[in-house]
C-alpha positions as CSV (number, residue, x, y, z in Angstrom):
1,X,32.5,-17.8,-15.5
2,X,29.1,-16.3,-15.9
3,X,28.2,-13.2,-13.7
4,X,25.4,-15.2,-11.4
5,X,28.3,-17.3,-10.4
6,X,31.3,-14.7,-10.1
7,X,28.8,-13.0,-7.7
8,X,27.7,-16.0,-5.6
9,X,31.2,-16.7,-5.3
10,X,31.5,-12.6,-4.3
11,X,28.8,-13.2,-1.7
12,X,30.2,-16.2,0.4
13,X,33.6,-14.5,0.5
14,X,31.5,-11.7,2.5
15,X,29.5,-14.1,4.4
16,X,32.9,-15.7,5.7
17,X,35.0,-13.0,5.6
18,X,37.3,-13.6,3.2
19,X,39.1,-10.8,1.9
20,X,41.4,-13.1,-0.5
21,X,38.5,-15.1,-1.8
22,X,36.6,-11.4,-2.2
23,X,39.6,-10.3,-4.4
24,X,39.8,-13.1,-6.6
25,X,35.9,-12.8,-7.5
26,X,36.7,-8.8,-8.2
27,X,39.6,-9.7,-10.3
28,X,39.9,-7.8,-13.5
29,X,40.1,-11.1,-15.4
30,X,36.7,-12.6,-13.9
31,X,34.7,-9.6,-14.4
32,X,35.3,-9.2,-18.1
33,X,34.3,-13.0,-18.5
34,X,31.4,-12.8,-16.5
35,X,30.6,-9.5,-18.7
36,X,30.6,-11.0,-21.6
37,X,27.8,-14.1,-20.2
38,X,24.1,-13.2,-20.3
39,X,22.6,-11.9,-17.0
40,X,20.9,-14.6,-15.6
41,X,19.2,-17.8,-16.9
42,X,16.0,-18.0,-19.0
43,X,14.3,-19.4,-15.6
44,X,15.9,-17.6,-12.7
45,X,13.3,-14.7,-12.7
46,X,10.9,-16.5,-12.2
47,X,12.5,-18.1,-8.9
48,X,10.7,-15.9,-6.7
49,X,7.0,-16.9,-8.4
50,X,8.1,-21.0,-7.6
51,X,9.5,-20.5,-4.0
52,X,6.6,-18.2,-2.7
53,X,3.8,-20.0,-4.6
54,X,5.0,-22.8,-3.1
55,X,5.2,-21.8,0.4
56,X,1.8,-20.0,0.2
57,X,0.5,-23.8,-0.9
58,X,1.8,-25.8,2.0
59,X,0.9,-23.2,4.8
60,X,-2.6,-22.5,3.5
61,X,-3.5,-25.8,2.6
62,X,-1.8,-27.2,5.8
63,X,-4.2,-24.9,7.5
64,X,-7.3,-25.9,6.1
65,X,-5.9,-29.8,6.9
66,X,-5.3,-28.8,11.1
67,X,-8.8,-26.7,10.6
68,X,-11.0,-29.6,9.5
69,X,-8.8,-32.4,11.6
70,X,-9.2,-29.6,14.9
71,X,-12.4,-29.7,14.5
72,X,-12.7,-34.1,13.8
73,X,-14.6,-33.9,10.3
74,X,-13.2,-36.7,8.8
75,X,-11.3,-37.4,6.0
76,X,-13.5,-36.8,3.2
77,X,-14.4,-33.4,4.8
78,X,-10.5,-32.7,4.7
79,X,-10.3,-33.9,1.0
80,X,-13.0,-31.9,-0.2
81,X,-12.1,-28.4,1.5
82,X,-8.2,-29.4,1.0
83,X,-8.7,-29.6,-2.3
84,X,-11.0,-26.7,-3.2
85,X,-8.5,-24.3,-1.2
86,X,-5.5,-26.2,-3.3
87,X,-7.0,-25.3,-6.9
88,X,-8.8,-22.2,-6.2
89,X,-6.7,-20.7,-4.0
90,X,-4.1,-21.8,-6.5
91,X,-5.8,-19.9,-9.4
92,X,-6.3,-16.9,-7.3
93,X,-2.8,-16.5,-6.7
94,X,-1.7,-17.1,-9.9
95,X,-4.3,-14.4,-11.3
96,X,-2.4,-12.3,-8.8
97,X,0.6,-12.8,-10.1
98,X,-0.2,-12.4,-13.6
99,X,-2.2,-9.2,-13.0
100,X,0.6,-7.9,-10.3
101,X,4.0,-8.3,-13.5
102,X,1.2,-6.5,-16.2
103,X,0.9,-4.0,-14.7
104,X,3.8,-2.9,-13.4
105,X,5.4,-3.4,-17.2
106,X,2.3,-1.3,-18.1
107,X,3.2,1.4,-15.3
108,X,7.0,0.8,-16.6
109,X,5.8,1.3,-20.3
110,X,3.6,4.2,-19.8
111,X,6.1,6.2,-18.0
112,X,9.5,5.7,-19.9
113,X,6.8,7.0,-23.3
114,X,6.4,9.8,-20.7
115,X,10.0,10.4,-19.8
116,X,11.0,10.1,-23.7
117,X,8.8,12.6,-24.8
118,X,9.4,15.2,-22.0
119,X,13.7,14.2,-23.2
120,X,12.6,15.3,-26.8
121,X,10.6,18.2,-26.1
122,X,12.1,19.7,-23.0
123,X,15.8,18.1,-22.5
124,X,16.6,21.4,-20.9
125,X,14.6,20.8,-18.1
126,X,15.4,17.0,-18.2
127,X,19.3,18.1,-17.6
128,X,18.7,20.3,-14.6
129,X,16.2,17.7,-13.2
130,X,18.8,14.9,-13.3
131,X,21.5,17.4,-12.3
132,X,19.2,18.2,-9.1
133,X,18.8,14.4,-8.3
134,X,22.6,14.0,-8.6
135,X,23.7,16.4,-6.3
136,X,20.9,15.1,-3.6
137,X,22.8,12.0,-4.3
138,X,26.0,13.9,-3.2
139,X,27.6,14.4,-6.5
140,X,29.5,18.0,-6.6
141,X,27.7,20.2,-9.3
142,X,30.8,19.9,-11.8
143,X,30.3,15.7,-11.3
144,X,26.6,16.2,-11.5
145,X,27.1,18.2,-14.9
146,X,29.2,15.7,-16.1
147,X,27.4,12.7,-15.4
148,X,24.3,14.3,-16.7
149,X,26.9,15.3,-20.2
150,X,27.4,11.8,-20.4
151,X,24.0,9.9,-20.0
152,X,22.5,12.8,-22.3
153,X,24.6,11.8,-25.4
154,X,22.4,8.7,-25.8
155,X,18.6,9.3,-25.3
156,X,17.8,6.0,-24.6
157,X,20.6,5.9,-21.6
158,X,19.1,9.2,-20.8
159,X,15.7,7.9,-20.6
160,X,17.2,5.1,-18.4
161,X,19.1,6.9,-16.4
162,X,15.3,9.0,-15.9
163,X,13.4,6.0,-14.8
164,X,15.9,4.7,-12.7
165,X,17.0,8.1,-10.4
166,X,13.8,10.3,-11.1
167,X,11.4,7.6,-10.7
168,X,13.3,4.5,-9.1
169,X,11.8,2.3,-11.9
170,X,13.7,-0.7,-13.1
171,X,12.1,-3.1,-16.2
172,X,10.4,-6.4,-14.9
173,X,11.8,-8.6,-17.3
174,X,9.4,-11.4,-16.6
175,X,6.5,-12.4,-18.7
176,X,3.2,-12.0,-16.6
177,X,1.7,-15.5,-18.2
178,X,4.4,-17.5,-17.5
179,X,4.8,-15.6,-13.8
180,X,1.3,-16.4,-13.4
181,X,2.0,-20.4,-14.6
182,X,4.7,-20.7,-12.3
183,X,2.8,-19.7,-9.4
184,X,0.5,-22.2,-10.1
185,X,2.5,-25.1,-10.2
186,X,4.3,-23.7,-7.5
187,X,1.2,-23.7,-5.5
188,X,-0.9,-26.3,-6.4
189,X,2.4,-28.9,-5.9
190,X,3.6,-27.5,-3.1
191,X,0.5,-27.4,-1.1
192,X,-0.4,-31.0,-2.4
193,X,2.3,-31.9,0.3
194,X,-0.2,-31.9,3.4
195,X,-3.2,-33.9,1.5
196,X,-1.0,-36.6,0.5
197,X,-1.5,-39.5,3.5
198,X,-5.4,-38.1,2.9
199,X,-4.5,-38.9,-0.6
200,X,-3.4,-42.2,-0.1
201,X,-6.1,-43.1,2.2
202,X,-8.4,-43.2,-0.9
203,X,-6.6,-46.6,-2.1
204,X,-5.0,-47.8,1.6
205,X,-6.5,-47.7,4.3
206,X,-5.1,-45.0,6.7
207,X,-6.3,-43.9,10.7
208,X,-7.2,-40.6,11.4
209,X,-5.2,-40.6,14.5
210,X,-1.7,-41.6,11.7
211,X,-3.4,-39.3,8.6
212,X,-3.0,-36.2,10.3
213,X,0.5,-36.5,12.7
214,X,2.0,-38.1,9.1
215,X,0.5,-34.6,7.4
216,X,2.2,-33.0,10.4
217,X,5.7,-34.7,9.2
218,X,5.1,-34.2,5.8
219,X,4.2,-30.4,5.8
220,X,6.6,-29.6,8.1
221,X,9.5,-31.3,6.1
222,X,8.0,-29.1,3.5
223,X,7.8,-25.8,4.6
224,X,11.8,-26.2,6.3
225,X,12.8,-27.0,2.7
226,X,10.9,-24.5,0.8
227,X,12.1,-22.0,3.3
228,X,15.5,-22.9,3.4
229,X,15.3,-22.9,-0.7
230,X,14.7,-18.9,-0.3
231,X,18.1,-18.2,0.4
232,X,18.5,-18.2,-3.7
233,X,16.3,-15.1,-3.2
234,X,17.4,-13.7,-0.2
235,X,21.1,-15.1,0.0
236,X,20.4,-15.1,4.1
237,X,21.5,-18.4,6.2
238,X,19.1,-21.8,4.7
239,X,18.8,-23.4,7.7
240,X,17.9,-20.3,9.5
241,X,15.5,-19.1,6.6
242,X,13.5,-22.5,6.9
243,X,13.3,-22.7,10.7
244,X,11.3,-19.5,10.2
245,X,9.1,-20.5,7.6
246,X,9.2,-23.7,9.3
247,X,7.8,-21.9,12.5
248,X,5.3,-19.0,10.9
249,X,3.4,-22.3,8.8
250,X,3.3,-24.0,12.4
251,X,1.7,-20.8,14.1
252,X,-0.9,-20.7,11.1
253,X,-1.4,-24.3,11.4
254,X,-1.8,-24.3,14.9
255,X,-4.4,-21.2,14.7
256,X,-6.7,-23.0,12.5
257,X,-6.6,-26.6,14.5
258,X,-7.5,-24.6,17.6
259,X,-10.7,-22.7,15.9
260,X,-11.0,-25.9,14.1
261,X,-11.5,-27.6,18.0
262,X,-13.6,-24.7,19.1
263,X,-15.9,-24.9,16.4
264,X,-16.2,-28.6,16.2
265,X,-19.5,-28.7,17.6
266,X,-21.1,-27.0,14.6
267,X,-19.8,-29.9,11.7
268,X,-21.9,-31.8,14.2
């Protein structure tokens, strides 16, 4: 059993209360199997890129769709702003991303160089500092000494356990251009969702008055899934995750289509 799954299986016994099902996934047994599996899959990291990109897609893009159709453009209006927002808005969020994971590993880098060197040149003052931020953690000052005994045999453990209490650094495993990638697609795809009866328009013939209720549909049925597929994130409730999400895109949309109505006098 590999540890993702021992805990998922750890997490539902919570959810329901289940104090038998809670012991088997802490059984001695389980957790030396799930020890020996690697932590996590080569794309799980990057879950929280897909699922965000995504969402920021379909509400943004939605939003530009109720904007122009508030304010009775037309179609090709819709197209050529939907799409602009869908690939630039796409790439800017990406760029984000990409920008956003380099440098917080450069932050991570620069400081554990710091910590290393300040363990190698001063590890007296290193011991008393972790000793310090152990007993503010509640440890007595004999567990505190002996904790500190122990993660000071090893300097890179030592330099860890620096990062991690002194600091509250952990390592972002994730690489930035790849982070950046799957935003992208995340984005562009997801938020493709709205323009698609526009989309369709180009090769069947579609009314405004269908285009934009079908969009409605579409997005919607979107944003509930996308939001539900958090809960691989946030382990909260799915259908309660993508009512939200379902309702916070409908308040953005709903905001644009009004100024969208407002301001349709000046597309003329």
């Amino acid at each position: 059993m590999s540890l993702s799954k021992r805990l998922d299986e750890a997490r539902r016994a919570f959810t329901r209360g289940d104090t038998a099902a809670s012991a088997a996934a802490h059984a001695p047994e389980r957790i030396a199997e799930a020890a020996k599996e690697e932590h996590g899959g080569a794309g799980s990291q990057y879950i929280g890129d897909l699922v965000y990109g995504g969402l920021d897609g379909i509400i943004t893009t939605f939003a530009v769709v109720s904007g122009v159709a508030g304010a009775q453009l037309g179609t090709p209006v819709i197209l050529i702003l939907g799409l602009a927002n869908l690939f630039a808005d796409g790439f800017s969020m990406a760029t984000g991303a990409y920008l956003s994971s380099k440098s917080e590993q450069e932050y991570y880098e620069r400081e554990w160089l710091r910590e290393a060197w300040e363990v190698e040149h001063f590890p007296e003052g290193e011991r008393l500092e972790l000793v310090e931020i152990y007993r503010g953690q509640g440890y007595s000052e004999a567990d505190a000494q002996n904790l500190v005994e122990i993660q000071s045999r090893d300097s890179q453990r030592w330099v860890k356990a620096m990062m991690v209490n002194e600091l509250g650094l952990l390592p972002d495993e994730r690489k930035p251009l790849i982070s950046g990638l799957a935003t992208l697609l995340a984005f562009v795809v997801a938020g493709s969702v709205p323009l698609l009866i526009y989309l369709l328009g180009l090769f069947v013939p579609v009314a405004p008055e269908v285009a934009f209720p079908v969009s409605i549909v579409l997005s919607g049925l979107a944003l509930f899934g996308l939001g539900a597929a958090k809960v691989i994130i946030t382990r909260m409730n799915a259908f309660r995750s993508g009512l939200e999400m379902l309702v916070v895109g409908g308040l953005a949309a709903s905001v644009a289509y009004i100024v969208g109505a407002l301001l349709k006098g000046i597309g003329g």
